[in-house]
PDB file of N, CA, C and O in Angstrom:
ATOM      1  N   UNK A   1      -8.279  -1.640  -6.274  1.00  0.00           N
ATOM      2  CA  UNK A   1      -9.183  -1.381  -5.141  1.00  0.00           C
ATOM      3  C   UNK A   1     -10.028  -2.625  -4.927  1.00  0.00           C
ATOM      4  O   UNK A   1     -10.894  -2.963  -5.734  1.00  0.00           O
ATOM      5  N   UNK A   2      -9.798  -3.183  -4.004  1.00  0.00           N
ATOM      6  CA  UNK A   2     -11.019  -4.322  -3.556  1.00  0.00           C
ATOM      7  C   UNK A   2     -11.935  -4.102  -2.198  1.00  0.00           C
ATOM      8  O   UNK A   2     -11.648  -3.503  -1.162  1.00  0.00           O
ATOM      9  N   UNK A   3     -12.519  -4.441  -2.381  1.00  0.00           N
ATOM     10  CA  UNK A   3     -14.223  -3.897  -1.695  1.00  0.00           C
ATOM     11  C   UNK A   3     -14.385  -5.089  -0.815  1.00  0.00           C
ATOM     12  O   UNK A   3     -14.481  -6.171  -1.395  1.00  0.00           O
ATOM     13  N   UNK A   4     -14.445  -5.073   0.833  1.00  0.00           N
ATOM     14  CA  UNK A   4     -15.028  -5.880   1.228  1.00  0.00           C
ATOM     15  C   UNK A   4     -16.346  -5.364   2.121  1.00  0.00           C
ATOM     16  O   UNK A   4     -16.558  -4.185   2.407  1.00  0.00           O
ATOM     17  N   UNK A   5     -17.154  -6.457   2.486  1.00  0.00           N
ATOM     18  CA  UNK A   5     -17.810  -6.005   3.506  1.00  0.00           C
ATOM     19  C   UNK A   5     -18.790  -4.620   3.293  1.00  0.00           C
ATOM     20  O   UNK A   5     -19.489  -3.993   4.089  1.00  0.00           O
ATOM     21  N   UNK A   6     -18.435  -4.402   1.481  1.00  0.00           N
ATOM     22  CA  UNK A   6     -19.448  -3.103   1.197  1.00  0.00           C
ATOM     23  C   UNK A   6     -19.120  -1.829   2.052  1.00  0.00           C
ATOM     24  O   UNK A   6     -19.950  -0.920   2.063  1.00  0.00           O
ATOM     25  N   UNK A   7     -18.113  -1.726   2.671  1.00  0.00           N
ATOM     26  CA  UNK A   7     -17.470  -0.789   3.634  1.00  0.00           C
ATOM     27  C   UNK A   7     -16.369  -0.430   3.768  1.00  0.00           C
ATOM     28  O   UNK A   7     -16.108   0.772   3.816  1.00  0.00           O
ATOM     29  N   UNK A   8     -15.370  -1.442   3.869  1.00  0.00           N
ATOM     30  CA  UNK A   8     -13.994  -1.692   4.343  1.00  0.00           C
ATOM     31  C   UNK A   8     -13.256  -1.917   2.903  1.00  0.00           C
ATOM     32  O   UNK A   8     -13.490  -2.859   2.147  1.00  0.00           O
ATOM     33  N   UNK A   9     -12.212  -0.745   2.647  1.00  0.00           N
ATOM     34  CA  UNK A   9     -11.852  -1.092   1.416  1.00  0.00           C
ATOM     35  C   UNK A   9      -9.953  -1.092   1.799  1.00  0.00           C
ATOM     36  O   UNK A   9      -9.372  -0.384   2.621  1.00  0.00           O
ATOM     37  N   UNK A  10      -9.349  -2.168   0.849  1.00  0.00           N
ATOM     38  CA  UNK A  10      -8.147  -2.205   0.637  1.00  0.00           C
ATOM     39  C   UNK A  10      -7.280  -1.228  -0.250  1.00  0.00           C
ATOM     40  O   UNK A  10      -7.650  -1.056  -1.411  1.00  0.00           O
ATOM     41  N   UNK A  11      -6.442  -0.742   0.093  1.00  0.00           N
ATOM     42  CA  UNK A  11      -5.799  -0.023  -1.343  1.00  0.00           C
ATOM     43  C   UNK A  11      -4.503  -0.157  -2.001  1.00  0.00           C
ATOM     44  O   UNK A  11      -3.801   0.770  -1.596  1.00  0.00           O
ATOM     45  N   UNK A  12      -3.936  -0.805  -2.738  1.00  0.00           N
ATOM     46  CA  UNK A  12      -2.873  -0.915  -3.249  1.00  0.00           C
ATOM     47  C   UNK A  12      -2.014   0.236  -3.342  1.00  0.00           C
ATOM     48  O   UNK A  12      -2.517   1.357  -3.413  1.00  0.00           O
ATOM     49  N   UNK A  13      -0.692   0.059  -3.349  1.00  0.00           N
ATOM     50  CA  UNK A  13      -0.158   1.336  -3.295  1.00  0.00           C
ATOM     51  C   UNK A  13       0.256   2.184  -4.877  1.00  0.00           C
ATOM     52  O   UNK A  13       1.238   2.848  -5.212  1.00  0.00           O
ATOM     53  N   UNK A  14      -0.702   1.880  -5.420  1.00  0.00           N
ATOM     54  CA  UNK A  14      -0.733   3.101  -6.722  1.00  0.00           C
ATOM     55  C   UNK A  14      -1.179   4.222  -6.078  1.00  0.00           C
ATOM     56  O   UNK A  14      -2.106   4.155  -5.271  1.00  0.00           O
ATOM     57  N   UNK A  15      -0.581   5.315  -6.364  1.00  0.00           N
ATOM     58  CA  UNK A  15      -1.173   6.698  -6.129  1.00  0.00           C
ATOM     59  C   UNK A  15      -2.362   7.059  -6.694  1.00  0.00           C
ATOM     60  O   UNK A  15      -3.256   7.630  -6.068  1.00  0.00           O
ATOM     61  N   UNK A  16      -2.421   6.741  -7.904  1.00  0.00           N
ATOM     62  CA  UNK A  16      -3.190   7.069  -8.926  1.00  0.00           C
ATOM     63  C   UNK A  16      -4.680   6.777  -8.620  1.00  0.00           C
ATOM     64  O   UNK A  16      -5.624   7.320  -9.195  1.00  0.00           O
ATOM     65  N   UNK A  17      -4.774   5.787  -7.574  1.00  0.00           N
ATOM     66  CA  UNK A  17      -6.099   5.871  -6.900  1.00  0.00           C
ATOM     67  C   UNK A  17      -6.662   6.056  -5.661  1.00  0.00           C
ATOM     68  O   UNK A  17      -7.469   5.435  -4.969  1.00  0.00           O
ATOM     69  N   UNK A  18      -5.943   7.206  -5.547  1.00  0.00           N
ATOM     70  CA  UNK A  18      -6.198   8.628  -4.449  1.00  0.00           C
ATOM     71  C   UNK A  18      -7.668   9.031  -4.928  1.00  0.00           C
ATOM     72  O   UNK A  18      -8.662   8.843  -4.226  1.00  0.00           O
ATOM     73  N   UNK A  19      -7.690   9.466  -5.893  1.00  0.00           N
ATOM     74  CA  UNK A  19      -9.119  10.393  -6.046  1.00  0.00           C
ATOM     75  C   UNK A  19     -10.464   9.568  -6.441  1.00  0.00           C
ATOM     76  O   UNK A  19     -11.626   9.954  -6.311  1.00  0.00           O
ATOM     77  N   UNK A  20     -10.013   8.368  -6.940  1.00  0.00           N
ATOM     78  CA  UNK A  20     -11.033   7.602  -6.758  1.00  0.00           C
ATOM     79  C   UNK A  20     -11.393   7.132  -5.547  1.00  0.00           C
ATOM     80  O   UNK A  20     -12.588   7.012  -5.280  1.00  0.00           O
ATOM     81  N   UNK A  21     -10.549   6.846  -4.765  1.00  0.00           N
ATOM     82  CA  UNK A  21     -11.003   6.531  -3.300  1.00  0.00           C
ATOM     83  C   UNK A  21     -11.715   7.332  -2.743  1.00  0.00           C
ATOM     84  O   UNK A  21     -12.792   6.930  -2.301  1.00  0.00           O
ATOM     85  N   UNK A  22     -11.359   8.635  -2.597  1.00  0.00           N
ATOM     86  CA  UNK A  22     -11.904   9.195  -2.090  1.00  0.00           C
ATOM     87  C   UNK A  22     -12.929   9.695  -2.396  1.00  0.00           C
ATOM     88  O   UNK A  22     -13.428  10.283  -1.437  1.00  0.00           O
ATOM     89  N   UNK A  23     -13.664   9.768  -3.536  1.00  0.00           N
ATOM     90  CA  UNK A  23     -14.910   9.463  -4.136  1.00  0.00           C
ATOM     91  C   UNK A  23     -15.795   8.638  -4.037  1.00  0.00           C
ATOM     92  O   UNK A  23     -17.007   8.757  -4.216  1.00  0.00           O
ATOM     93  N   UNK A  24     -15.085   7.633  -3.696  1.00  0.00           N
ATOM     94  CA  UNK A  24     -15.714   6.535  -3.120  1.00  0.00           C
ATOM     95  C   UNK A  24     -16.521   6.573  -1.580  1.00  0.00           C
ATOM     96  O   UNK A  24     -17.637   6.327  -1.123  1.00  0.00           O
ATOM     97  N   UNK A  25     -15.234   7.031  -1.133  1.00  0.00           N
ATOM     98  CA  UNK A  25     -15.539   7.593   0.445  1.00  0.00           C
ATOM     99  C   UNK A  25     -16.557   8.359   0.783  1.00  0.00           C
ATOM    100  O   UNK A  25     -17.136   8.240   1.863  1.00  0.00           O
ATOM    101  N   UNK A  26     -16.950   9.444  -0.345  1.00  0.00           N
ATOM    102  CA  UNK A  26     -18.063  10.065  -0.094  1.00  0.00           C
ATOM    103  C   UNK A  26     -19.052   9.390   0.066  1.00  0.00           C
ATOM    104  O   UNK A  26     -20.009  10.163   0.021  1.00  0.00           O
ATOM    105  N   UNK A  27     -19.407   8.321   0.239  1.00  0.00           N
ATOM    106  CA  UNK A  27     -20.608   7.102  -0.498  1.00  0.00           C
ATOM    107  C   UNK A  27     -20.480   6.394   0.755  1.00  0.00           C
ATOM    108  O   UNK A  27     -21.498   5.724   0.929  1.00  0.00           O
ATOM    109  N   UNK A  28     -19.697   6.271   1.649  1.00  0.00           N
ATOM    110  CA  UNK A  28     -19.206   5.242   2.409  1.00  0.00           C
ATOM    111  C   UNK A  28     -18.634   6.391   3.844  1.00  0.00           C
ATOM    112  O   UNK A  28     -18.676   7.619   3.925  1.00  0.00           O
ATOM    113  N   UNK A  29     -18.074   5.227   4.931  1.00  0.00           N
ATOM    114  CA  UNK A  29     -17.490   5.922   6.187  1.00  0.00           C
ATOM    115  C   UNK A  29     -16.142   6.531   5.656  1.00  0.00           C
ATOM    116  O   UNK A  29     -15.067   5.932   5.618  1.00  0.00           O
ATOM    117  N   UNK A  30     -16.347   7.648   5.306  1.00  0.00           N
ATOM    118  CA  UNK A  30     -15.292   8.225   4.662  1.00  0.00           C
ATOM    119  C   UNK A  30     -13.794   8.668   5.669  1.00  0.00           C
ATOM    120  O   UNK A  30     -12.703   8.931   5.163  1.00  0.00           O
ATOM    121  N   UNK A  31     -14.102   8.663   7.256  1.00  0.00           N
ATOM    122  CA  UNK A  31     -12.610   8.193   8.134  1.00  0.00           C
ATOM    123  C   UNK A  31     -11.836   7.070   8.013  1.00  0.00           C
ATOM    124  O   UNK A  31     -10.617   7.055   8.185  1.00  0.00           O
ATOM    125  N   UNK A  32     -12.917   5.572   7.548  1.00  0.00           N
ATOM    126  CA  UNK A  32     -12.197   4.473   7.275  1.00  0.00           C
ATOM    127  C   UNK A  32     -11.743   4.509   6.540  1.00  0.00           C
ATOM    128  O   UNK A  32     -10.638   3.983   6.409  1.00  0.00           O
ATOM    129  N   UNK A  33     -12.552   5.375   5.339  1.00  0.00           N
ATOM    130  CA  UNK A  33     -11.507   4.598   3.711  1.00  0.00           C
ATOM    131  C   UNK A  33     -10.218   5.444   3.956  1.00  0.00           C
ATOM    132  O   UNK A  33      -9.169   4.801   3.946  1.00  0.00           O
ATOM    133  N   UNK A  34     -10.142   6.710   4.161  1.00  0.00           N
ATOM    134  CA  UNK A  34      -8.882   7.937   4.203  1.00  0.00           C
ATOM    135  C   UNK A  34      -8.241   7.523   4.897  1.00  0.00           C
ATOM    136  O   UNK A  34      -7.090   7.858   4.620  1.00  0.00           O
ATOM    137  N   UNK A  35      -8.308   6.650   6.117  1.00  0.00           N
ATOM    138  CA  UNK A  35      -7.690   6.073   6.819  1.00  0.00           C
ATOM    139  C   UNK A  35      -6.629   5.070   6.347  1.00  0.00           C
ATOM    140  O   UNK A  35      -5.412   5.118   6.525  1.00  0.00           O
ATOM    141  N   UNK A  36      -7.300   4.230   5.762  1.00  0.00           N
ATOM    142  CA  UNK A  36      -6.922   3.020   4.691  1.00  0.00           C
ATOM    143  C   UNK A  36      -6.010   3.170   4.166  1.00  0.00           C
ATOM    144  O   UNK A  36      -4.956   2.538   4.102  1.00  0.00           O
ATOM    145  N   UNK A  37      -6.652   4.754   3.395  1.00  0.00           N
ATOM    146  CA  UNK A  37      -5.807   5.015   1.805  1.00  0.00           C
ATOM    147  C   UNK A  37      -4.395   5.584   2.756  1.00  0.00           C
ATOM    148  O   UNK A  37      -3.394   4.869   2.808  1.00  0.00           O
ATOM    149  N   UNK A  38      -4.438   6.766   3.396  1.00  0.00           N
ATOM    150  CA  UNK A  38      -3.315   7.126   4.121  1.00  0.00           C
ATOM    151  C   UNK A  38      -2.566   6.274   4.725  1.00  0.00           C
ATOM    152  O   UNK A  38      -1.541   6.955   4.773  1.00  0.00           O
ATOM    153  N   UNK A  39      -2.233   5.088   5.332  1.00  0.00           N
ATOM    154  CA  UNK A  39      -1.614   3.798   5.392  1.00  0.00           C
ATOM    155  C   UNK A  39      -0.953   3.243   4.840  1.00  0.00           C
ATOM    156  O   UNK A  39       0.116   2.810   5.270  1.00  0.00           O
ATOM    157  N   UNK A  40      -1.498   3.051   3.445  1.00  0.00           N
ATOM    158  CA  UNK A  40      -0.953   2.399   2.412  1.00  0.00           C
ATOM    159  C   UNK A  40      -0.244   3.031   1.428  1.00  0.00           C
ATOM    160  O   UNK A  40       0.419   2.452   0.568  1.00  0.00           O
ATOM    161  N   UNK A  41      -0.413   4.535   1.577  1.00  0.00           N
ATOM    162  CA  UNK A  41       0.327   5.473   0.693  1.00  0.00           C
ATOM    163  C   UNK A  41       1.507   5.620   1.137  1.00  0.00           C
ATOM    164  O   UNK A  41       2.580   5.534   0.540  1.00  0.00           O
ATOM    165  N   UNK A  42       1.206   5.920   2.547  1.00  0.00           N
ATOM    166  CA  UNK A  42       2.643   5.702   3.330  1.00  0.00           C
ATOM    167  C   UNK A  42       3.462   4.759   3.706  1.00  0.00           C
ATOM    168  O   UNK A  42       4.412   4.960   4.463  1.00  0.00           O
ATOM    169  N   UNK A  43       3.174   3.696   3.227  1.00  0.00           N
ATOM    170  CA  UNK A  43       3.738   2.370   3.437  1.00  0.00           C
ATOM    171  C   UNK A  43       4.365   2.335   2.136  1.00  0.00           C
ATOM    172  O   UNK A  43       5.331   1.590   1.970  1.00  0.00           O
ATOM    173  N   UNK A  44       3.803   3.259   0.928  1.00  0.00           N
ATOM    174  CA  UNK A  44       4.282   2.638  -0.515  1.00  0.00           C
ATOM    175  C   UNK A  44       5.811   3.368  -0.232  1.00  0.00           C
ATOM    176  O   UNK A  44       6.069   4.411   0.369  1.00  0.00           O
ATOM    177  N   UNK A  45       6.838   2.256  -1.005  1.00  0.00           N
ATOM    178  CA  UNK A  45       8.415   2.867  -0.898  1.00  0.00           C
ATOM    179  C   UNK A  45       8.229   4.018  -2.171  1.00  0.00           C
ATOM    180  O   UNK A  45       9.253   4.580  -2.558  1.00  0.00           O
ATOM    181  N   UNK A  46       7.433   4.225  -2.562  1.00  0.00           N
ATOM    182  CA  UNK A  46       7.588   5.106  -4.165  1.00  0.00           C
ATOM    183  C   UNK A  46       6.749   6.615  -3.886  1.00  0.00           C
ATOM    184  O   UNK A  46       6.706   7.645  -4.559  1.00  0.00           O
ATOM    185  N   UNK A  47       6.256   6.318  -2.868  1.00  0.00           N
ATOM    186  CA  UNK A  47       5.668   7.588  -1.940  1.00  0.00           C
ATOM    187  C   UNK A  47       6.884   8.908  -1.312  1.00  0.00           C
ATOM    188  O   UNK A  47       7.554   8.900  -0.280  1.00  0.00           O
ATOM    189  N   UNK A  48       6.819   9.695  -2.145  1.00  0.00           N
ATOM    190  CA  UNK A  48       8.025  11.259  -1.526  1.00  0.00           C
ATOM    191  C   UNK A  48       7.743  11.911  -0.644  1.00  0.00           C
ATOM    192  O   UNK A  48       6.527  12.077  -0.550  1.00  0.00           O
ATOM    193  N   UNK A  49       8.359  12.411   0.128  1.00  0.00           N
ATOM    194  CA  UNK A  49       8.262  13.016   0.885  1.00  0.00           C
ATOM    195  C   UNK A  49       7.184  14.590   0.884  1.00  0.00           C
ATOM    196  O   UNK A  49       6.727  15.347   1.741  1.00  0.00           O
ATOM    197  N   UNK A  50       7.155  14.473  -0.631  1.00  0.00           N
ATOM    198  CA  UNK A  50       6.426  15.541  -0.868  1.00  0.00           C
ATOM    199  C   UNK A  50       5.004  15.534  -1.024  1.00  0.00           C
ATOM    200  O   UNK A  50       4.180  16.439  -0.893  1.00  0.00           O
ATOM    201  N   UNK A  51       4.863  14.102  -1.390  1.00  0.00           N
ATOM    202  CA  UNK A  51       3.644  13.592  -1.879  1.00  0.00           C
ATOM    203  C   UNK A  51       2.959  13.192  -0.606  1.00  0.00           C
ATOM    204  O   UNK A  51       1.739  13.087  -0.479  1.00  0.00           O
ATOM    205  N   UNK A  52       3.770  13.001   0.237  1.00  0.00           N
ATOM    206  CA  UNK A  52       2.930  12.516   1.668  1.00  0.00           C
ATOM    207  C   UNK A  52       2.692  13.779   2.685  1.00  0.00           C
ATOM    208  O   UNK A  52       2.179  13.726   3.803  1.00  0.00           O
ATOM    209  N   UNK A  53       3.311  15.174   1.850  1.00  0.00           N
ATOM    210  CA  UNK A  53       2.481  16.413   2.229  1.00  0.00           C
ATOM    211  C   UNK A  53       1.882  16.698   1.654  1.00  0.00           C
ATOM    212  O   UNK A  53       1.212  17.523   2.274  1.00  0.00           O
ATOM    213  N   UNK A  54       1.371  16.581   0.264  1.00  0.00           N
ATOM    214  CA  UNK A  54       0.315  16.759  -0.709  1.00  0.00           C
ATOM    215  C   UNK A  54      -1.262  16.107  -0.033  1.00  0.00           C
ATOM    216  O   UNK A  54      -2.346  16.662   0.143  1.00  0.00           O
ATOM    217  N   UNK A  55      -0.716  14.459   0.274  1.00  0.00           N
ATOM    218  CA  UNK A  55      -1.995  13.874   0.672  1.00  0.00           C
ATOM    219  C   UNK A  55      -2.414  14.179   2.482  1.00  0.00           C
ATOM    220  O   UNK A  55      -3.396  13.853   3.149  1.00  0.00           O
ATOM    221  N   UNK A  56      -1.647  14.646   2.690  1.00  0.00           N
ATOM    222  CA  UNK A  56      -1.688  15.158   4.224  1.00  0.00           C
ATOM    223  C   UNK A  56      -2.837  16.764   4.227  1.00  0.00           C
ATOM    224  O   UNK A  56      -3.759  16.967   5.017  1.00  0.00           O
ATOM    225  N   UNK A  57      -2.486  17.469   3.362  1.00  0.00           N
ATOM    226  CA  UNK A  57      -3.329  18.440   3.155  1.00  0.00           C
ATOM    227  C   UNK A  57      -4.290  17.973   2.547  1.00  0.00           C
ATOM    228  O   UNK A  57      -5.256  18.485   3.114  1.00  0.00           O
ATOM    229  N   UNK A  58      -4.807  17.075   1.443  1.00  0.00           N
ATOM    230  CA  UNK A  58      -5.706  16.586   0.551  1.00  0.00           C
ATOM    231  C   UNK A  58      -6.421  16.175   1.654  1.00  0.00           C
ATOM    232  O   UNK A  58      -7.601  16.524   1.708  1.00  0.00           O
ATOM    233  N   UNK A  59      -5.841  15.335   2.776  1.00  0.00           N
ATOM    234  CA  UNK A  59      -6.685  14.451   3.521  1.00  0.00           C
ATOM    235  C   UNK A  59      -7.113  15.390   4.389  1.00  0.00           C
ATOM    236  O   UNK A  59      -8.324  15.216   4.528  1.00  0.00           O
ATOM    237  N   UNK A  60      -6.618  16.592   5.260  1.00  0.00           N
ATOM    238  CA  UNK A  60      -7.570  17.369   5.753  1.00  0.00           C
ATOM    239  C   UNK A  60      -8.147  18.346   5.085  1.00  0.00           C
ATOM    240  O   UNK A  60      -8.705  19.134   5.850  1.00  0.00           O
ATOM    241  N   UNK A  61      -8.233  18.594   4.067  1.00  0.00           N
ATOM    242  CA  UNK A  61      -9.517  19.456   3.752  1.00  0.00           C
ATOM    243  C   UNK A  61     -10.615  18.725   3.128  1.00  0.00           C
ATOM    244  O   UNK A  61     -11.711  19.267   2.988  1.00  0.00           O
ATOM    245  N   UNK A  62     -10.354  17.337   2.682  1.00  0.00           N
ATOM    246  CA  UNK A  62     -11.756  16.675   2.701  1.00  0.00           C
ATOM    247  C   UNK A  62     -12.397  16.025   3.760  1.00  0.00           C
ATOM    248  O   UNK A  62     -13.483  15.447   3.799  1.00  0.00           O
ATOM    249  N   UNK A  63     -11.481  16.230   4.672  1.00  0.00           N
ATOM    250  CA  UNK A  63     -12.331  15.720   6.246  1.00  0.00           C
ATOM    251  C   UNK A  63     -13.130  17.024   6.236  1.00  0.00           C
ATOM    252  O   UNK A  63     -14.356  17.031   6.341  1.00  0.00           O
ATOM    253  N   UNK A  64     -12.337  18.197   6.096  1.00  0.00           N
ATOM    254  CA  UNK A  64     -13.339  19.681   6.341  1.00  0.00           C
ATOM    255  C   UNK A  64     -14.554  19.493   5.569  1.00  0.00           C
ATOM    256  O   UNK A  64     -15.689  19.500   6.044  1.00  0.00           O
ATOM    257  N   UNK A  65     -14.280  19.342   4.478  1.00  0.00           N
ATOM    258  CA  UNK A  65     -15.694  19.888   3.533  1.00  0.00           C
ATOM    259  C   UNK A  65     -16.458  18.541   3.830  1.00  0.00           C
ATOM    260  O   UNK A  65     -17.633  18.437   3.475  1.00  0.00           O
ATOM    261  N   UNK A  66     -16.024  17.847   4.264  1.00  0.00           N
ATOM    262  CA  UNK A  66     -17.094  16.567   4.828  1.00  0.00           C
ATOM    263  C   UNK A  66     -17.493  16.368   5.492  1.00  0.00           C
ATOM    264  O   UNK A  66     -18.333  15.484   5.658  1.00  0.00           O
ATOM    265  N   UNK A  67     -16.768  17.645   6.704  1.00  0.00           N
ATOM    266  CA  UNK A  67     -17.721  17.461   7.920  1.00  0.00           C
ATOM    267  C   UNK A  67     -18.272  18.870   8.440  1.00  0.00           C
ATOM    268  O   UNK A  67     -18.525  19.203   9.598  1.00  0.00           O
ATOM    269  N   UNK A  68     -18.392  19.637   7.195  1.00  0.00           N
ATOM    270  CA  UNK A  68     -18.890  20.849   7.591  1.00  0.00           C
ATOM    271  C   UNK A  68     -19.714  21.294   6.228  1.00  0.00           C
ATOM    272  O   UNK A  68     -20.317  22.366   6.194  1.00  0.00           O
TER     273      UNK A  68
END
């Protein structure tokens, strides 16, 4: 994970730092980082088909509880 701009974060395509990101995000514009992270997850070739419905649901219910 590299940090620029105290805002704008990069994410490598390890999975494994899904939940830190988004922990992070709480702290921060949390559409950009999920944004980010969803990009790059889906860009990773090691990303399943299953896993990119896992983070598809992950990613909307923490938009919910984050914006309600």
């Amino acid at each position: 994970l590299e940090v620029l701009n105290d805002r704008k974060y990069i994410v490598n395509d390890d999975w494994g730092l899904l939940e830190s990101v988004l922990q992070i995000g709480a702290l921060y514009d949390i559409k950009e980082v999920i944004d980010r992270v969803e990009e790059s997850l889906i860009r990773s070739r090691n990303l399943t088909a299953a896993e990119k419905l896992l983070f598809a649901d992950k990613h909307d219910s923490f938009r919910f509880i984050k914006l309600h």
